[in-house]
C-alpha positions as CSV (number, residue, x, y, z in Angstrom):
1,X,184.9,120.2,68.6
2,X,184.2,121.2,65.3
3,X,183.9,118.3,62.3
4,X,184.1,119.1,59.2
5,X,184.4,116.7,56.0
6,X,186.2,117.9,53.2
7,X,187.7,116.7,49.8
8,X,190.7,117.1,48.2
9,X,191.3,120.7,47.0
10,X,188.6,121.8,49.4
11,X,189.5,123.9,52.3
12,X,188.5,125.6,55.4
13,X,189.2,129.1,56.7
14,X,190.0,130.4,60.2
15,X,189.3,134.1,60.5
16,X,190.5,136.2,58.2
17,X,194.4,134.9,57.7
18,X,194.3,131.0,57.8
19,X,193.5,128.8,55.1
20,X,193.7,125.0,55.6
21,X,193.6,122.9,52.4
22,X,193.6,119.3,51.9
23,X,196.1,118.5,49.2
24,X,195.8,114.7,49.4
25,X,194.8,111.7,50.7
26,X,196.7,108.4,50.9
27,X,195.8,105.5,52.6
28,X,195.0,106.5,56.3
29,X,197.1,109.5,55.5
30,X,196.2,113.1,55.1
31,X,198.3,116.2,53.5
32,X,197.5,119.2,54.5
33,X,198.7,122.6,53.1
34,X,198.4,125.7,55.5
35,X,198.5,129.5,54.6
36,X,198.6,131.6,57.3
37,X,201.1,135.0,58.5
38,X,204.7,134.6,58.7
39,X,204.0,135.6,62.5
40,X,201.4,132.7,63.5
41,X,203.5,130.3,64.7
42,X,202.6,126.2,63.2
43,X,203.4,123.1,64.9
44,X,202.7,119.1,64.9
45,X,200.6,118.6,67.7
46,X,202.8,116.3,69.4
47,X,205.9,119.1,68.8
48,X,204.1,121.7,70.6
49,X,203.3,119.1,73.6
50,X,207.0,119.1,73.4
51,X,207.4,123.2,73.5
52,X,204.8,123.2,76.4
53,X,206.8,120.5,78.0
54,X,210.4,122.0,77.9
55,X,209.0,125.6,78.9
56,X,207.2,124.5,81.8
57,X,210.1,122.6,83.2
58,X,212.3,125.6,82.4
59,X,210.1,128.1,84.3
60,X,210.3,125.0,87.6
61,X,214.0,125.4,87.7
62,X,215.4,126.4,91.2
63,X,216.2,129.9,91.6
64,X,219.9,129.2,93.1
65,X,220.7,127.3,89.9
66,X,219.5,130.1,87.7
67,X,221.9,132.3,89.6
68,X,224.9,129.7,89.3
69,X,224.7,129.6,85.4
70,X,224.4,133.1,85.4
71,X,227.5,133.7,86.5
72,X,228.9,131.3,84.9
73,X,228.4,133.4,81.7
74,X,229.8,135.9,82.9
């Protein structure tokens, strides 16, 4: 892992696209501000746990239940 210190108004760049700024700091509490393409996706930490979560358990689903709610949609 990487560690960088940095002050507010100070930044750090990922490649070429992404720019991480720190906008503020309050109490134990940090405010970040993020540029980066419309396409690269952002998330919380704990949100995409959530996403990894919710995709893995849809991709474990039984095949014959698949097929019932498929045609049921029909």
């Amino acid at each position: 892992m990487l560690v960088l210190a940095r002050k507010i108004n100070e930044a750090i760049q990922i490649g070429e696209d992404i720019e991480i700024k720190v906008l503020s700091i309050e109490g134990d509490q940090v405010k970040l501000g993020i540029e980066a393409p419309r396409k690269t996706d952002i998330y919380r930490k704990e949100i995409y746990l959530d996403i990894q979560h919710e995709n893995d358990q849809a991709a474990n689903v039984p095949s014959d239940l698949l097929q019932l709610l498929n045609k049921s949609k029909k």
